[in-house]
FIZA-366155 format. One record per residue (C-alpha): x, y, z; residue in one letter. Coordinates in steps of 0.02 Angstrom, whole numbers, plus 50000, padded with zeros to 5 digits. Layout:
<recs>
XYZA...
</recs>
This chain:
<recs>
459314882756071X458914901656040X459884915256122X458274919956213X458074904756323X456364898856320X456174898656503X456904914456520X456054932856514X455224925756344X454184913256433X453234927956538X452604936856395X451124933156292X450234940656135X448534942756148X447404946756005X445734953256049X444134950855935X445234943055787X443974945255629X445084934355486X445794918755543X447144919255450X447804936255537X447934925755685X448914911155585X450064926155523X450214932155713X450904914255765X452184916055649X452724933355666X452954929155859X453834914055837X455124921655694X455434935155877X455774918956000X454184920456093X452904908656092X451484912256203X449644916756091X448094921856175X446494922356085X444954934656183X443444929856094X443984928455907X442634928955764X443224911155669X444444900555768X444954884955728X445064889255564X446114880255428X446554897055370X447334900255530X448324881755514X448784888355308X449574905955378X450394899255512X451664892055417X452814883355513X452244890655689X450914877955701X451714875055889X451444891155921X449504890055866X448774872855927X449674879256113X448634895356097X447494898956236X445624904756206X444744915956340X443134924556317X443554942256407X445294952956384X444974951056589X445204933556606X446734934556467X447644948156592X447164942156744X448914936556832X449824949056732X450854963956807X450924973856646X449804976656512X450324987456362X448814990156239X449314991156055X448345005455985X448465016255825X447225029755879X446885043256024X445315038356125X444345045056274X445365033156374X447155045656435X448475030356445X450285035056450X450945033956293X452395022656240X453455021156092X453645000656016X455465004556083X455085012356273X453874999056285X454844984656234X456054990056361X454674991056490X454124973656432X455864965756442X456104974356629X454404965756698X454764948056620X456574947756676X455934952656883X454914939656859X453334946156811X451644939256684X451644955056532X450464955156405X450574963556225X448664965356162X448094969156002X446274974055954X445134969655811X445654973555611X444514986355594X444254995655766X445524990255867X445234989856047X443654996956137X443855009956268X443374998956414X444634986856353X446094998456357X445485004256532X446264986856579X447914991056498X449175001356596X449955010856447X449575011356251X450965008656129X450935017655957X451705011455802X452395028955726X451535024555540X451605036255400X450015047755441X449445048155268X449225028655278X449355023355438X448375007855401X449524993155478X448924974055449X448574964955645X450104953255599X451354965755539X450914977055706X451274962555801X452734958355713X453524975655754X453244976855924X453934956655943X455554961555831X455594977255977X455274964856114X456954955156046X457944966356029X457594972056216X457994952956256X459474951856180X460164969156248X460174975956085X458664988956098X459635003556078X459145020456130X457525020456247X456745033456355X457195033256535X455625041956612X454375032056482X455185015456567X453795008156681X454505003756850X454644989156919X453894982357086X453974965757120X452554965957257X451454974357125X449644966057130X449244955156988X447704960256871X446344950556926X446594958857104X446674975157032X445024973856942X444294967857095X444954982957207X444324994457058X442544984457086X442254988757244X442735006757249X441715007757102X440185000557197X440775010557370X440495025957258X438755021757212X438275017357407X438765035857468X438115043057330X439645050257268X439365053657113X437705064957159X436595058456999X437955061556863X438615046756749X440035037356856X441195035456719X442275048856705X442565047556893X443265030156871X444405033856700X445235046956812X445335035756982X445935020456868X447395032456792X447695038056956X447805020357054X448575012656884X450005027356892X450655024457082X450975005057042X449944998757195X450674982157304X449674969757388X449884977057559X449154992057485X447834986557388X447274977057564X447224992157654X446225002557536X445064987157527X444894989357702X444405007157717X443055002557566X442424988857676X442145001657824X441495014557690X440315002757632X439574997257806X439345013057887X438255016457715X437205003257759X437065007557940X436485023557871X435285017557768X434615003057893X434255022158003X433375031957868X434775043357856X435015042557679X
</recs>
């Protein structure tokens, strides 16, 4: 059996591959995670799947590929997951705390082993992943390329941050970052419930008129960062839910009144 027991840490983390254009990068992907002793492949919404260029790349990790899962949102591929890293090569609008492969492997490895879902996602080939998908990732990961060709195929970046992953399972990572290291809280809320507490503030907004007639969305970047950043529990998340419930029905009592 492999060092890294496949019910271990290994068995909480997944890959997930967002938008896949070529079927054979996903193929490639199945193998690169496999060589790294995980085995967990999530497909959001990929171009050409099945594909037997997918089976031809694969290449021995054909396990690894007919077990993959296929969702239709990143949403739906995160949604019982207590950390999401977003693999990304370029700065966007989105401000996510930036990891190196190494911090974030270590962050990746601490989550799995207290028992918690991660997920690794990688965007499309040629655009990578869209703002409002890394708005559902609590940190972005960079690959340190060479700048004058930073141009990294899908299944060699997920081969280096699964050979970084590894390493971190075997206790062999090395040198990592102590403050980049996410913390971790057992009692934090899974995705889906985070998405749905970001829902309703988002609507509680709109009923008192909070944002006065300008565009909502820089409002909620900067409130997701914020909420993302403290690591909210469920007891938490309940009680803010609470206060938006309250929010939200003295709004309507004001309305019902004429008042707004």
């Amino acid at each position: 059996m492999d060092i890294v027991a496949a019910d271990g840490p290994a068995a909480r983390i997944r890959i997930v591959l967002v938008g896949t254009q070529h079927p054979g990068n996903i193929g490639s992907a199945a193998r690169a995670i496999k060589t790294m002793g995980l085995h967990r492949l999530v497909l959001v919404a990929p171009q050409k799947y099945p594909h037997n260029e997918a089976d031809m790349m694969a290449a021995g990790a054909e396990d690894v590929l007919n077990a993959a899962v296929e969702v239709a949102t990143l949403a739906e591929a995160v949604a019982d997951c207590r950390l999401v890293l977003g693999c990304t090569a370029r700065s966007r609008r989105v401000q996510l705390r930036e990891l190196r492969p190494r911090d974030a492997a270590a962050s990746v490895h601490a989550e799995a082993a207290a028992g918690g879902e991660v997920a690794l996602v990688f965007g499309r080939e040629r655009t990578g992943l869209e703002n409002e998908e890394l708005q559902l990732c609590h940190a972005a990961v960079h690959i340190p390329a060479n700048p004058d060709y930073s141009s990294l195929n899908l299944a060699a970046a997920v081969q280096v941050l699964s050979y970084e992953v590894r390493l971190a399972l075997l206790g062999e990572g090395g040198e990592v970052t102590p403050a980049a290291i996410a913390p971790v809280n057992p009692d934090a809320v899974p995705h889906a419930e985070l998405e749905g507490f970001f829902g309703q503030l988002g609507d509680t907004l709109e009923d008192i008129d909070f944002h006065k007639g300008r565009a909502p969305e820089s409002a909620m970047r900067k409130l997701r960062r914020l909420f993302v950043r403290t690591g909210l529990d469920q007891k938490e998340v309940r009680l803010l839910r609470g206060i938006l419930a309250d929010a939200q029905r003295m709004a309507r009592i004001a309305r019902d009144r004429g008042d707004g």
